[in-house]
Phi, psi and omega in degrees: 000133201262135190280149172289167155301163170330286242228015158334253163329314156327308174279335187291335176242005151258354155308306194267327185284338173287358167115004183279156146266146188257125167292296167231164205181068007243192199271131174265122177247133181255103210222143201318098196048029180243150168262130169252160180232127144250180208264263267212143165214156185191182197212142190227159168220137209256059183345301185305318195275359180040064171249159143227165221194116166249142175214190196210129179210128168294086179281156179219144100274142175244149173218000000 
């Protein structure tokens, strides 16, 4: 399992107050037999368009 970044939890609660549901924490990619991680996966679902809408985020900080 991969460390969070600084600024985790932060993104993560400005995801659910815009409406996102967090899927995954973290998100897992599987590529021929390698595991990858990214920090975040979520989901918004958009009613008048009965849509949903996914992304996947990588947090970085640099200093």
């Amino acid at each position: 399992m991969p460390q969070y970044d600084l600024y985790h939890n932060q993104v993560k609660n400005a995801l659910t107050k815009d409406g996102w549901v967090i899927t995954d924490d973290p998100f897992i990619l599987e590529y021929k037999g390698l595991r990858l991680y990214a920090d975040l996966g979520a989901e918004k679902l958009f009613a008048a368009q009965k849509m949903q809408q996914k992304i996947v985020i990588e947090i970085k900080v640099f200093n």
